[in-house]
N, C-alpha and C positions, 0 to 999 in steps of 0.2 A: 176494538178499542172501547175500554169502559163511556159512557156518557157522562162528561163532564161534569153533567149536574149529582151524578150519584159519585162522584169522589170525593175523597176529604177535604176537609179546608187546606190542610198541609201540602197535600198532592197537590191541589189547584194552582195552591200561591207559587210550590215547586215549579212547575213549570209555568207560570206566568215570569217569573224571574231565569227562566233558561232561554238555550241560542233559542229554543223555536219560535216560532212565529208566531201560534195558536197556542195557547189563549192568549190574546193582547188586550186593549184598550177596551176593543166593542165588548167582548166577555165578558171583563170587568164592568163595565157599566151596565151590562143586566144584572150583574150579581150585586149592585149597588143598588139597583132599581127593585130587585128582588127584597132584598134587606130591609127597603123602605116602605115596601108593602106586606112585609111578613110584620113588619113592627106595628103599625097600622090593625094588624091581625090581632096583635097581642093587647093593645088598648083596648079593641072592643071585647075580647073575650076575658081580658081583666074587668070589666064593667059589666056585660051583662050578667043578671041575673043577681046582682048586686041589688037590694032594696034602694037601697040611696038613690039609686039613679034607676029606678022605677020607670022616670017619665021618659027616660029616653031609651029603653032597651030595644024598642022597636027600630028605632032610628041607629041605633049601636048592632044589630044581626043584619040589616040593611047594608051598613058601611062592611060589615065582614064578610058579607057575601061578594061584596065589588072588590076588596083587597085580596083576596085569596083568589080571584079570578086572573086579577094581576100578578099575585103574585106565580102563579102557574105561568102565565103568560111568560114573562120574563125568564125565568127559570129558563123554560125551552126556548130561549134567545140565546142562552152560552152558547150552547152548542149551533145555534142557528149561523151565529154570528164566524164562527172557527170554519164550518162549512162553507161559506162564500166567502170567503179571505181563500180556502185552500183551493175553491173553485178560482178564483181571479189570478192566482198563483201559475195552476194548471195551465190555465191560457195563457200565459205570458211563457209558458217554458213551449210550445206548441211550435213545430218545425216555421220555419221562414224561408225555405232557398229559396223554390218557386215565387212566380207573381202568385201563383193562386194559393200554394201557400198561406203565406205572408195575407192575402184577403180572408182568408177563412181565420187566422188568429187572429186578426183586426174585429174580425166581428165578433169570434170567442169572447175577445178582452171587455169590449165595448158588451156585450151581454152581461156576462160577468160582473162589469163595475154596477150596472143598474140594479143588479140584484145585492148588490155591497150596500149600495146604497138604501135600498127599502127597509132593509134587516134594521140596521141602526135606525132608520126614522122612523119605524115602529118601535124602536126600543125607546124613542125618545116620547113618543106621544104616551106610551105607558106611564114612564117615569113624568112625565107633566100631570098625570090623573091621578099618580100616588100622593104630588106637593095638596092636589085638592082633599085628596081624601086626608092627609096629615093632617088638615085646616079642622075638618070635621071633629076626628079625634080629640084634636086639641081643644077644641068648644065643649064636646060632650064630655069627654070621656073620664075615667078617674082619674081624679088627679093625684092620686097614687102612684100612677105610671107618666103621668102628665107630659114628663121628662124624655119619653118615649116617641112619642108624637111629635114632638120637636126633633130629635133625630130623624126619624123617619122625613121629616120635611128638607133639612140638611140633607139627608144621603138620594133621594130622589132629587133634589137639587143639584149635585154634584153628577147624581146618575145623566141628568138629559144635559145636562151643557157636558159633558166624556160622550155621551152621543150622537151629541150635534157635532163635533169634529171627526168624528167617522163620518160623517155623511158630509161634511166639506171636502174631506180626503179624497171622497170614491167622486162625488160630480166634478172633482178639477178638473179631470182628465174624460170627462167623457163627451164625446162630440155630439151626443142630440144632446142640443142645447133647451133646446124645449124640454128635454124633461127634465134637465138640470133645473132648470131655473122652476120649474114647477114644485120640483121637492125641494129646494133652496125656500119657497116661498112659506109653503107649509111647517116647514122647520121655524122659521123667521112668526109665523103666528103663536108656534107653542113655546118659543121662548119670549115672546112681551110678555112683557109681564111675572115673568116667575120668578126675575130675583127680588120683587116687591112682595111679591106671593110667600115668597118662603120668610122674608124678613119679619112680615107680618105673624107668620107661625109660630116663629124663631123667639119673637116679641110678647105674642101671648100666650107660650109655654112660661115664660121669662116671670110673666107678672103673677102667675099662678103657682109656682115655688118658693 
């Protein structure tokens, strides 16, 4: 099967809109998180090298080296993401007559859901480090693209809160609660604050058009 990330945009959205299951929600939200650091990408390589903005090139191949890092990162989350859904799947189709059985797919599942779980809360922490770097952009960068940078902060916005509810979905159901409540908690850090964060971006793209 082709890797998700190397198919067309048509393909992709093709089956995100069919019965199957993969790609759903999490996919989408890396390819939103993705979007919002390839834009990020585009700011600074629309500005460096640029005279005008001389004084900040340094600090513009800095920001492009952290966004293309993410954005790689994310990218290999589509597919990360469609693999432990299709794992979590597996286990739940996993025989039950027996007691022992029925234990061995208990734990399947319960393994399964923690690794549902980490996929999207890493997609989330991604997408919360793209709204920072969108800030950046926005302060430095040309403001020829300026317009850009505000996107980027909007679509990584959108991306970690579409993340954060993958990783509600998968802790509902899983009985160590300790580690529920531990990625619950870490989730709950990198969303303070980021609908003031992106507003603020949202704001000072705004005043600079």
């Amino acid at each position: 099967m082709t890797d998700l990330k190397d198919q067309s945009v048509q393909l992709f959205l093709d089956q995100l809109a069919s019965k199957s299951s993969t790609p759903g929600g999490g996919g989408a939200a890396a390819v939103m998180g993705a979007q919002a650091a390839a834009l990020v990408s585009m700011v600074c390589n629309l500005t460096i090298g640029k005279p005008k903005y001389a004084e900040v090139d340094a600090d513009m191949q800095a920001l492009l080296q952290q966004s293309e890092v993410l954005r790689e990162r994310l990218t290999g989350m589509i597919k990360a993401d469609a693999d432990v859904f299709d794992d979590v799947m597996a286990a739940y189709g996993l025989p039950k007559e027996t007691e022992s059985e029925k234990t061995s797919r208990s734990a399947a599942i319960q393994d399964a859901l923690k690794a549902a779980t980490e996929v999207p809360l890493a997609c989330a922490k991604a997408c919360a480090e793209t709204i920072r770097l969108s800030q950046i952009a926005a302060e430095k960068g040309n403001v020829n693209v300026i317009s850009d940078a505000g996107v980027a902060a909007m679509a990584g916005f959108g991306a970690l809160k579409s993340a954060a509810l993958n990783v509600y979905i998968n802790t509902g159901t899983l009985k160590d609660r300790a580690f529920a409540e531990a990625r619950l908690a870490e989730l709950d850090m990198l969303l303070q604050g980021a609908d003031s964060r992106t507003e603020a971006v949202y704001q000072l793209v705004k005043s600079k058009l």
